[in-house]
C-alpha positions as CSV (number, residue, x, y, z in Angstrom):
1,X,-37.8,17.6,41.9
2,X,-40.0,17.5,44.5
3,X,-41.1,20.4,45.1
4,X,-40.8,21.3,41.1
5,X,-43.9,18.8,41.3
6,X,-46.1,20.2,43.8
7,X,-45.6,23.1,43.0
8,X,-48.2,24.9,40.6
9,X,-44.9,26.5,38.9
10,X,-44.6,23.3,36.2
11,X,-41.7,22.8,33.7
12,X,-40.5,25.5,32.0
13,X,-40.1,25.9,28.1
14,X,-36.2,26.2,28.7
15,X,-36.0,23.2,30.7
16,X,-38.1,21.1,28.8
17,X,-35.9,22.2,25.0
18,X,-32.7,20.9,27.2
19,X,-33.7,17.9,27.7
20,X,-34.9,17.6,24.6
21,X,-31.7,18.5,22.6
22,X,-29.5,16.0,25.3
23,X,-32.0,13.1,24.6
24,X,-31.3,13.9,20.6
25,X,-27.5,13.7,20.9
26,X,-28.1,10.3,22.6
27,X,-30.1,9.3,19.9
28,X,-28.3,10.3,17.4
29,X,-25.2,9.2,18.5
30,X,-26.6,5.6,18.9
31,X,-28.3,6.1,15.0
32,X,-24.8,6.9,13.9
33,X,-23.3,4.1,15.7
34,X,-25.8,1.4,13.9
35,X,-26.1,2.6,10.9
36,X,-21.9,2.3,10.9
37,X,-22.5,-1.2,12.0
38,X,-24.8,-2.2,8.6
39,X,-21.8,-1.0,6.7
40,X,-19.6,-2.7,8.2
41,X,-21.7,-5.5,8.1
42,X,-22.6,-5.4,5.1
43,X,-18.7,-4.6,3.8
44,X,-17.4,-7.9,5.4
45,X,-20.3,-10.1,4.2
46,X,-18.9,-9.2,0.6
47,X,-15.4,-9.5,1.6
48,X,-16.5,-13.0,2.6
49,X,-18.8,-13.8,-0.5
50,X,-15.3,-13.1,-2.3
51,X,-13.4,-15.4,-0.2
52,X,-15.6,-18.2,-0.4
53,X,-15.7,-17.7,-4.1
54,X,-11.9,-17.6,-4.5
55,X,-11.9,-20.6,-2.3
56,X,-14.5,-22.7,-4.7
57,X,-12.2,-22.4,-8.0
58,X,-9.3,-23.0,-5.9
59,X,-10.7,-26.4,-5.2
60,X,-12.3,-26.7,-8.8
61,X,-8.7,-25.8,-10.5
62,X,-6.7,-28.4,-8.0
63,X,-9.0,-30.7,-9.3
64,X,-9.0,-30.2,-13.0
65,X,-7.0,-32.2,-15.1
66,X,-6.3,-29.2,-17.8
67,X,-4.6,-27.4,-15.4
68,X,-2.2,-30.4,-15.0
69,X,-2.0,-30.7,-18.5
70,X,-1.0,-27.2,-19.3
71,X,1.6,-27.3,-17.0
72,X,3.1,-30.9,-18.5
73,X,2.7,-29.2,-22.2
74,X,4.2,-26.1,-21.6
75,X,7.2,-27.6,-19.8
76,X,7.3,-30.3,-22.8
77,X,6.1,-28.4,-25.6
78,X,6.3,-24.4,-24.9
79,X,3.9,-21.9,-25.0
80,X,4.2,-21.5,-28.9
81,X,3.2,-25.5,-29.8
82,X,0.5,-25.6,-27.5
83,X,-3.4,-24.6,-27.4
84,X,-3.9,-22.1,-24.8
85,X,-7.1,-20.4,-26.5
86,X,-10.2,-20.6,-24.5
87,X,-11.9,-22.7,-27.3
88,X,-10.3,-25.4,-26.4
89,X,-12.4,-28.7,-25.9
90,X,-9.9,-29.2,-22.7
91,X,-10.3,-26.0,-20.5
92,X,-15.0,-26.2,-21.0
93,X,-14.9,-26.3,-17.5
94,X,-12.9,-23.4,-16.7
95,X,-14.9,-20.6,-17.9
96,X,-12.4,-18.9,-18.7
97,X,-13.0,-15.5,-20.5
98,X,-10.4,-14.7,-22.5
99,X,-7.4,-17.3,-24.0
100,X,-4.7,-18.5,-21.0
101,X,-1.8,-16.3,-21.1
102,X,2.0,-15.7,-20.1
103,X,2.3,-13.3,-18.5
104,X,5.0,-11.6,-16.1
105,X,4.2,-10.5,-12.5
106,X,7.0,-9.2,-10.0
107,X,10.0,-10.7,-12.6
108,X,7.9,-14.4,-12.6
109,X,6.0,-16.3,-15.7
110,X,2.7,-16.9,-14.7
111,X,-0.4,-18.8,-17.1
112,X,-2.9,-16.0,-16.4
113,X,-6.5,-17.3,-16.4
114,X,-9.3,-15.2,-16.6
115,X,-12.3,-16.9,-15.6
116,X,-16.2,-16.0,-16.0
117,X,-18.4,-15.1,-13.1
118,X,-21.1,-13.0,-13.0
119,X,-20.5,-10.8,-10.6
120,X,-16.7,-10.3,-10.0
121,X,-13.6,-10.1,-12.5
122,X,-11.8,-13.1,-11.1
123,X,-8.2,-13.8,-12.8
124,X,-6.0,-16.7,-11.6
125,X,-2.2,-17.0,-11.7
126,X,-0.6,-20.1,-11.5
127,X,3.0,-20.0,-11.8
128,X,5.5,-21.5,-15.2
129,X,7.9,-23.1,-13.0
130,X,7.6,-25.1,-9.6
131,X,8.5,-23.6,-6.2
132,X,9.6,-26.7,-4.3
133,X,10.5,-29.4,-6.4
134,X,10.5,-33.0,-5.2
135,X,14.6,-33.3,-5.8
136,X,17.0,-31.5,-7.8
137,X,16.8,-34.2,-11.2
138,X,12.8,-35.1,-10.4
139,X,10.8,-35.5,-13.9
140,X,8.3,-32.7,-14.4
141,X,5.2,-35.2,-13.2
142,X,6.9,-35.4,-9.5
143,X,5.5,-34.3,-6.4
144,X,6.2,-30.4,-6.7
145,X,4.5,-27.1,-6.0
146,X,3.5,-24.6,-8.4
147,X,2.3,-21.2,-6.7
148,X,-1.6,-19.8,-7.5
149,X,-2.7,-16.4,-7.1
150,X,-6.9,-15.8,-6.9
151,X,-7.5,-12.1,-7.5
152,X,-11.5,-11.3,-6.9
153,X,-12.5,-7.9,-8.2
154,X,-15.5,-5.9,-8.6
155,X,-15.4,-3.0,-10.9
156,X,-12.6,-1.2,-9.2
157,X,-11.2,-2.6,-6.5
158,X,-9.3,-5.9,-5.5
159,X,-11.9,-7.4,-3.6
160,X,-9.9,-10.6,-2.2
161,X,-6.5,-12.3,-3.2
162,X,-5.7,-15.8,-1.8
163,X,-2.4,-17.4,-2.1
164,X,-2.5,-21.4,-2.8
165,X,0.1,-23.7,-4.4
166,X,-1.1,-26.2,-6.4
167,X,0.4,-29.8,-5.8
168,X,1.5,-31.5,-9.2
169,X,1.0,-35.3,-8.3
């Protein structure tokens, strides 16, 4: 190097191209390598906007008392003597989008509730019949567990599904 510099000989044209294309690959490896990380970043911050979300009407459906009540009516009444449609003065605070439904998933009942947001298809299951009942001849208003299924979606693609039971008190 040093005598490269006193010398009056200089850098050549060759020399100074190879450096340049090695300090390119650097760079564009490390442009790759962030520009992956914004994806990713910006992948799991919607991933987690879906979670959050399927996390709020999780808490908003544990605490509503029409989801209670459909429960109590359809073990009472059936589905065909009681009001599932979305109209319903009971279910205004669902948003739901279409009318509640029974529907079968994996050889189970489910009430399938299709609820308005404005970004993301979001449909919840909650299942007909309780999962752990409080004894074997408990009334239907013990303490039992009914299974709930959150599916987010965006236009294609299942975005986020939590699993919850929902504690009949």
């Amino acid at each position: 190097m040093k005598n490269i510099l006193s010398s009056n000989k200089g850098i050549t044209l060759i020399e100074i191209l190879a450096s340049l294309l090695i300090l390119s690959v650097i760079l564009l490896t490390f442009l790759a390598f962030f520009t992956n990380a914004f994806n990713y970043n910006s992948i799991n911050a919607d991933k987690l906007k879906t979670v959050n979300i399927a996390r709020e009407i999780e808490t908003e459906l544990k605490n509503h008392a029409a989801i209670r009540n459909i429960i109590i009516n359809m073990k009472v009444g059936g589905t065909t003597s009681y009001n599932l449609s979305k109209l319903n003065p009971e279910y205004s605070g669902l948003n739901l989008k279409s009318n509640i439904q029974l529907v079968t998933k994996h050889d189970t009942d489910y009430f399938e509730l299709q609820l308005y947001d404005p970004n993301y298809n979001v449909i919840v299951y909650i299942k007909s019949t309780q999962d752990y009942p409080d004894s074997e001849n408990a009334p239907i208003i013990s303490n039992s567990l009914y299974r709930m299924i959150i599916e987010v979606y965006d236009d294609r693609n299942i975005l986020s599904k939590t699993y919850t039971y929902f504690n009949f008190k």
